[in-house]
C-alpha positions in Angstrom: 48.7 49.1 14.9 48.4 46.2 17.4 49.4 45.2 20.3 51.4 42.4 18.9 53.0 44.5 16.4 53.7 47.1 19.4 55.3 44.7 21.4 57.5 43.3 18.3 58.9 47.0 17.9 59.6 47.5 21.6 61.6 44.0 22.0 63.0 44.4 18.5 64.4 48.1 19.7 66.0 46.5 22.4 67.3 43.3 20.7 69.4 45.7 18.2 70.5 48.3 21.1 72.1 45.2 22.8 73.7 43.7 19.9 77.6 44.1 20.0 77.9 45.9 23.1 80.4 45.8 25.5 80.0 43.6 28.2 81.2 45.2 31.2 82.2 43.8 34.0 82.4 45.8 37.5 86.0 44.7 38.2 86.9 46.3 34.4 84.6 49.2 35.8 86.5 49.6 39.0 89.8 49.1 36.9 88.9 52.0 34.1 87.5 54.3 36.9 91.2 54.3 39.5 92.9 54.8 36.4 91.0 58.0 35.3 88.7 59.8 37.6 89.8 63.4 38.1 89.6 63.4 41.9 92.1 60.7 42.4 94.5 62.1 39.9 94.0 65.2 42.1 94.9 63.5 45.0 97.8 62.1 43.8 99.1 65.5 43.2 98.7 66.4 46.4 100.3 63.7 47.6 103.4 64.3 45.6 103.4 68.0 47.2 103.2 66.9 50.4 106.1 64.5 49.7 108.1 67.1 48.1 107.6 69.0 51.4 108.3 66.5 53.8 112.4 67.1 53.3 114.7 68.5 56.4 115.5 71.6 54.4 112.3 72.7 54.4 112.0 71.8 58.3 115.0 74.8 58.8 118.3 72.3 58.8 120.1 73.5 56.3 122.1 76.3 55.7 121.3 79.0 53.4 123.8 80.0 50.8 123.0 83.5 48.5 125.1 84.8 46.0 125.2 88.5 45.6 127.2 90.6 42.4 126.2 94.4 41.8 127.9 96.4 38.9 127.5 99.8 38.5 129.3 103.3 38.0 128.5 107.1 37.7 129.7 110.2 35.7 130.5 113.6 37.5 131.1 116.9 37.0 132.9 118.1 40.0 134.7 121.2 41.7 136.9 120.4 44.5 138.5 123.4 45.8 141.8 123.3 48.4 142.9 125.2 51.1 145.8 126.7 49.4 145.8 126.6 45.4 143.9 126.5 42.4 140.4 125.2 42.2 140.0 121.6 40.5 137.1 120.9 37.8 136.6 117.5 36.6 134.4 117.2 33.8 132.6 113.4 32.9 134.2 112.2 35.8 133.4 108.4 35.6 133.2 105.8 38.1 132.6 102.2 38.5 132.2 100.3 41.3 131.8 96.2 41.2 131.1 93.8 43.9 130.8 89.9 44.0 130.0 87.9 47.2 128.6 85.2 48.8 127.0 84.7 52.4 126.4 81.3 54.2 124.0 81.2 57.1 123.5 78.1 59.0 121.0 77.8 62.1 122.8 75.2 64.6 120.4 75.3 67.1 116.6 76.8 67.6 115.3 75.1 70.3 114.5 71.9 68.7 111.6 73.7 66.5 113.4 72.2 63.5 112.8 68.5 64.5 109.3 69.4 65.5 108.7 71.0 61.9 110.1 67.7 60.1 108.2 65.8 61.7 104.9 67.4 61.2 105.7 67.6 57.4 106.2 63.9 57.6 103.0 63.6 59.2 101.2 66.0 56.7 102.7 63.4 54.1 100.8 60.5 55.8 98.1 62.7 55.3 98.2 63.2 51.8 98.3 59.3 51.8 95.3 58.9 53.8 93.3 61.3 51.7 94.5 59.4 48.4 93.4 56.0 49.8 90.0 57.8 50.9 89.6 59.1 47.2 89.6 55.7 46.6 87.8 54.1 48.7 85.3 56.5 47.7 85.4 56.4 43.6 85.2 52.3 44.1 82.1 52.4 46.3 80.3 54.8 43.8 81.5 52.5 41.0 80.3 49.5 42.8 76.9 51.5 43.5 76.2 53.1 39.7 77.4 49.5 38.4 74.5 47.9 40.3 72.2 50.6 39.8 72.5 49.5 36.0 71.8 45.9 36.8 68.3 46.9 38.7 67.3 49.0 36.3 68.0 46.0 34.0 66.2 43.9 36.3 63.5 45.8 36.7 63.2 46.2 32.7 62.7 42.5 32.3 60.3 42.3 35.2 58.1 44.8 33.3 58.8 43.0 30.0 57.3 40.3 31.1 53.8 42.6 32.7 54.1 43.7 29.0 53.6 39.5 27.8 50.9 39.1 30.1 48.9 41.7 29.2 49.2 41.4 25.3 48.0 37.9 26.6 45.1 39.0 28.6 44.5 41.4 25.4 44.2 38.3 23.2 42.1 36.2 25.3 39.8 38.9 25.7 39.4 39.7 22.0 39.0 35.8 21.1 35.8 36.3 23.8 34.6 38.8 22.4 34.6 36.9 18.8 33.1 34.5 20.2 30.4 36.1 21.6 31.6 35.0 25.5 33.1 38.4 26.3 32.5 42.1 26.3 34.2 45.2 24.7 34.3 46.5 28.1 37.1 44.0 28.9 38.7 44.3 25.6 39.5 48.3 26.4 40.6 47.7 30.0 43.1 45.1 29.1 44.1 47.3 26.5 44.5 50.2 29.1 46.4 47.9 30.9 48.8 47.2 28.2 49.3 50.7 27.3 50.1 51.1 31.7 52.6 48.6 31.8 54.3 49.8 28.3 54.5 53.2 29.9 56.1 52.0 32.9 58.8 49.2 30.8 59.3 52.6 29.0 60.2 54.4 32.0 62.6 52.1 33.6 64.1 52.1 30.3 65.1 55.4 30.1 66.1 55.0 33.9 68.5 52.2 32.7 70.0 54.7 30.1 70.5 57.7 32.6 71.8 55.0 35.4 75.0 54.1 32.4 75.6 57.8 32.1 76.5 57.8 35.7 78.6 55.1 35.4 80.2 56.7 32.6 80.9 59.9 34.2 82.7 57.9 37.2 85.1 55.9 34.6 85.6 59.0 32.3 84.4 57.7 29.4 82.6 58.7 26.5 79.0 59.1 28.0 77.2 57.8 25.3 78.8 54.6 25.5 76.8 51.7 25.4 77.5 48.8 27.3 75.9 45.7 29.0 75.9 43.9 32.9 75.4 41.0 34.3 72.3 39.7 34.9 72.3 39.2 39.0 73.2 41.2 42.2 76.1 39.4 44.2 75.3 40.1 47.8 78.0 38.8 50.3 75.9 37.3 53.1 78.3 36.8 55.5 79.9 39.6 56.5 79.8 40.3 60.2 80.0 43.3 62.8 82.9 42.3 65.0 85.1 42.0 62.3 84.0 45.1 60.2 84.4 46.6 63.8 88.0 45.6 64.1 88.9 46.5 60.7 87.7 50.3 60.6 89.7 50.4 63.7 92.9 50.2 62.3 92.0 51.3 58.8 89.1 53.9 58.6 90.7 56.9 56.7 88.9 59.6 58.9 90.0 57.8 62.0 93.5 57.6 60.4 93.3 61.6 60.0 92.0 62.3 63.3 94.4 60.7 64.7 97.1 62.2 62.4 96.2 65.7 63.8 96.7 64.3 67.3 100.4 64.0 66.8 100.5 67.3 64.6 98.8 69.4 67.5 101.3 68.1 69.6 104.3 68.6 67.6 103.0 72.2 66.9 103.3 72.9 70.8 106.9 71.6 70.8 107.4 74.0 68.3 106.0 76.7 70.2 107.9 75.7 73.1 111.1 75.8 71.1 111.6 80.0 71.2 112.1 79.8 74.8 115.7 78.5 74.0 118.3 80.5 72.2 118.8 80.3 68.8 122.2 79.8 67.6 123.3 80.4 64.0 126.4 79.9 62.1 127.8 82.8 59.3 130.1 83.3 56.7 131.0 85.0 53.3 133.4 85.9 50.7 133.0 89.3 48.9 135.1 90.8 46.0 135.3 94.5 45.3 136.7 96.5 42.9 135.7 99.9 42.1 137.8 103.2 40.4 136.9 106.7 41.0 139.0 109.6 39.7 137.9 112.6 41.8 138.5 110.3 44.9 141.6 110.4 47.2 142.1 106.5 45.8 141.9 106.7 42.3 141.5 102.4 42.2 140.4 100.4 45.5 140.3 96.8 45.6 139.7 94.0 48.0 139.0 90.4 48.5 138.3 88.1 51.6 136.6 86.0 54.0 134.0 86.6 57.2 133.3 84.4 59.6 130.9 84.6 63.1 128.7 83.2 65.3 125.5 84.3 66.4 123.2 83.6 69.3 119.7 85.2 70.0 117.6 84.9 72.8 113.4 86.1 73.5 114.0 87.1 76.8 110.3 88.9 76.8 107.8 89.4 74.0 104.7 90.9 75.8 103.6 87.1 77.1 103.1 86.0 73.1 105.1 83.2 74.2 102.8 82.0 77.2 99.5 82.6 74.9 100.9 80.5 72.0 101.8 77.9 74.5 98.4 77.6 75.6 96.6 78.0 72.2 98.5 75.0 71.6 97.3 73.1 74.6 94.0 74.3 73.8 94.4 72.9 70.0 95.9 69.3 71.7 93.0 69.2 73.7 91.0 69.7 70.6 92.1 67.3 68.8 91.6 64.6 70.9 88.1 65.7 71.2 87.7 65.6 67.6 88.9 62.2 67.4 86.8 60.7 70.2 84.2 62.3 68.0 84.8 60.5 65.0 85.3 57.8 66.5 81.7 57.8 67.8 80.6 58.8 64.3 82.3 56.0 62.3 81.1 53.5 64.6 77.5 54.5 64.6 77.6 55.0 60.9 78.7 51.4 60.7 76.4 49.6 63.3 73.5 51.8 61.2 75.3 50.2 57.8 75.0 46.6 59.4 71.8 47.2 61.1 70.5 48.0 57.6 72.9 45.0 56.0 71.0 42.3 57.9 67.4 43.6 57.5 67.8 43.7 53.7 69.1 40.1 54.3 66.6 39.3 55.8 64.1 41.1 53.5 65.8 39.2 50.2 64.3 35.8 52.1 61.0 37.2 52.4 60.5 38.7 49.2 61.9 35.6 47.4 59.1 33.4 48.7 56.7 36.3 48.1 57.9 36.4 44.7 57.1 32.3 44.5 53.6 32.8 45.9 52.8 35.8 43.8 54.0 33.7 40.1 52.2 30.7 41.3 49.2 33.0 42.3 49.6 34.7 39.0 49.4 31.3 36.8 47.0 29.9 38.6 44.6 33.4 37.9 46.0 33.3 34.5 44.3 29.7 33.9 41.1 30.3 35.1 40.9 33.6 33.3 41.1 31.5 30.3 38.2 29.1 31.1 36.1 32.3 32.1 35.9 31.2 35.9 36.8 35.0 37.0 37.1 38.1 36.0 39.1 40.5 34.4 39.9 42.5 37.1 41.3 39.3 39.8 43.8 38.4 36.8 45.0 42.0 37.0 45.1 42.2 40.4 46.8 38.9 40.4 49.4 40.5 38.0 50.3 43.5 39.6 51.1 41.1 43.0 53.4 39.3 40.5 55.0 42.8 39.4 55.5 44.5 42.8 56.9 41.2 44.5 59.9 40.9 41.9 60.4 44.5 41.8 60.3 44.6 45.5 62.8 41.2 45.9 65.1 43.4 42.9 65.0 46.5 45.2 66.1 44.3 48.5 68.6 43.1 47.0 70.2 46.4 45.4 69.7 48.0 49.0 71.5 45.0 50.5 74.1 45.2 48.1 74.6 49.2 49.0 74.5 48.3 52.8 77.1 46.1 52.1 79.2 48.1 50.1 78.8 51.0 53.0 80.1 48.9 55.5 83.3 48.2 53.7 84.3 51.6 52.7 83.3 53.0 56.4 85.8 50.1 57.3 88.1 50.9 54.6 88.2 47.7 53.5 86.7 47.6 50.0 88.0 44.9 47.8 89.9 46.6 44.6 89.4 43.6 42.7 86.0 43.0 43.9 
């Protein structure tokens, strides 16, 4: 078979595995991805538990109210012998007894622990909140990343598509030599070689391309086999800058958000602690029904019906010094706490001077590899001519070709790293564009 025929096949295969596919866009991509990934749905769960939670009767506010009813009996043989007379035998002797009540208790007053535990379920709601958006924030910039991986791959397909042209070129000059009597079979076989390299290596990237739409599959929870096309550039946003990404994270990094959240919980938890040094006062009540019949008893039928009502008041007036110890484990965790959130402080903002650090070199690498990527074509078609009039050899036009290759594929790499760097530097700062 020939190279020409070889190279039909290959573009013909990918001419009919791109006809009717879906054009995807990465804002659809983004769009199918919030609305089905499993981790965000999780989230969501747990943010409707942590709402559910975050209600004053589950801080301790509200009175308890529990129903009670018991129904039951027995049956007796008995004996039951007098002082003076006869003994008396009861055979079967049956008896019921049935009771119905109700009790009500109602804690007034515990030292202001209540408040303190509303509070910090309210805060544990915020939370779940901030761990939602962060699920986001998170499924986006892998979206953003896989949907960009695709259009590298893509790129880099073409790029070796067209190392694939030149060489069936090269391949054809070098046999039309060879007819002629101008050229060797020695060059006909190494630009053969060649061909087969570069078909080997557009081969490769292909398969990468198909693997890099499976990932982006998986993140939208779709049908991994589905086939689909991108656009054909990478849209790099080249003027973002520190100060303001600075600003934004912040106000609106999640983990910040978090740490900062279990600031106020650590501290609420010691005003719970502190509340069993007051009394606690609680409020009863209850209504009870009896009735109950027993025929060997000195009441055959009893009766009764009515109301209670009390106060009660409790105070820890020594506990072995639990109270002191949980005091200062609290202290200890409040102190933690703002540890750990000068900590990630620290962290976020080194991870997003390294993200812009990185940003602007790739910026700056895009510029440099563009022009390289102008020198190395022009190189390349200059080469190209004079390997048609015979003026060099074989191995210069090569040499000149693989310039050509690893320029683009460099300037195609630059600008997917840039495009990551940038897409870092928004979700550290939690401020990744939804619609994108």
């Amino acid at each position: 078979m020939s190279i020409k025929i070889k190279t039909l096949i290959i573009l013909l295969s990918l001419s009919i595995s791109g006809f009717a596919q879906e054009k995807l866009s990465l804002q659809e991509a983004i769009t199918v991805a919030l609305q089905n990934n499993y981790d965000i749905k999780i989230s969501k769960n747990d943010l409707s538990i942590a709402r559910n939670n975050a209600n004053i009767g589950n801080a301790g506010m509200l009175p308890t109210v529990a129903g009670t009813y018991s129904n039951g009996g027995s049956i007796q043989n008995t004996r039951q012998t007098p002082v003076t007379g006869e003994d008396r035998v009861i055979r079967g002797a049956r008896s019921t007894n049935n009771d119905l009540g109700a009790d009500l208790n109602w804690t007034i007053f515990d030292g202001f622990t209540m408040f303190a535990n509303y509070d910090r379920l309210k805060e544990l709601q915020k939370q779940g909140e901030i761990t939602a958006r962060l699920n986001v924030l998170t499924t986006v910039s892998d979206v953003i990343t896989a949907y960009y991986d695709v259009v590298r791959q893509q790129q880099l397909m073409v790029a070796a598509d067209s190392a694939i042209d030149v060489s069936v070129l090269r391949t054809n000059i070098a046999n039309t030599k060879l007819q002629l009597g101008r050229g060797s079979k020695l060059d006909v076989l190494t630009a053969q070689v060649d061909y087969n390299t570069d078909t080997s290596n557009f081969l490769q990237i292909k398969n990468a391309l198909q693997v890099a739409k499976v990932r982006l599959n998986q993140l939208m929870v779709r049908d991994i086999s589905s086939q689909f096309s991108v656009v054909n550039d990478i849209d790099v946003n080249t003027g973002i800058l520190f100060s303001k990404q600075a600003e934004i994270a912040a106000k609106q990094n999640p983990e910040l958000q978090n740490a900062f959240i279990n600031q106020k919980i650590a501290s609420l938890n010691l005003k719970a602690v502190r509340g069993a040094r007051y009394p606690v006062v609680s409020l009863n009540s209850g209504y009870s029904r009896t009735n109950s019949t027993s025929p060997t008893g000195f009441n055959q039928k009893f009766a009764a019906n009515g109301f209670t009502y009390g106060v009660t008041a409790s105070l820890n007036i020594f506990n072995g010094f639990l109270q002191r110890q949980n005091e200062r484990n609290a202290k200890i965790n409040i102190e933690t706490s703002k540890l750990n959130f000068e900590k990630t402080k620290l962290d976020v903002n080194s991870q997003l001077l390294t993200a812009y650090q990185n940003y602007s070199t790739y910026l700056d690498l895009i510029k440099l590899e563009q022009r390289n990527v102008d020198l190395a074509k022009e190189n390349l078609d200059i080469t190209l001519a004079k390997y048609r009039l015979g003026s060099i050899a074989p191995l210069e036009l090569r040499e000149a070709q693989r310039n050509a290759i690893e320029a683009q594929n460099r300037f195609i790499e630059m600008q997917f790293q840039a495009k990551l760097a940038e897409t870092t530097l928004k979700e550290i700062s939690g401020n990744i564009d939804l619609s994108n």
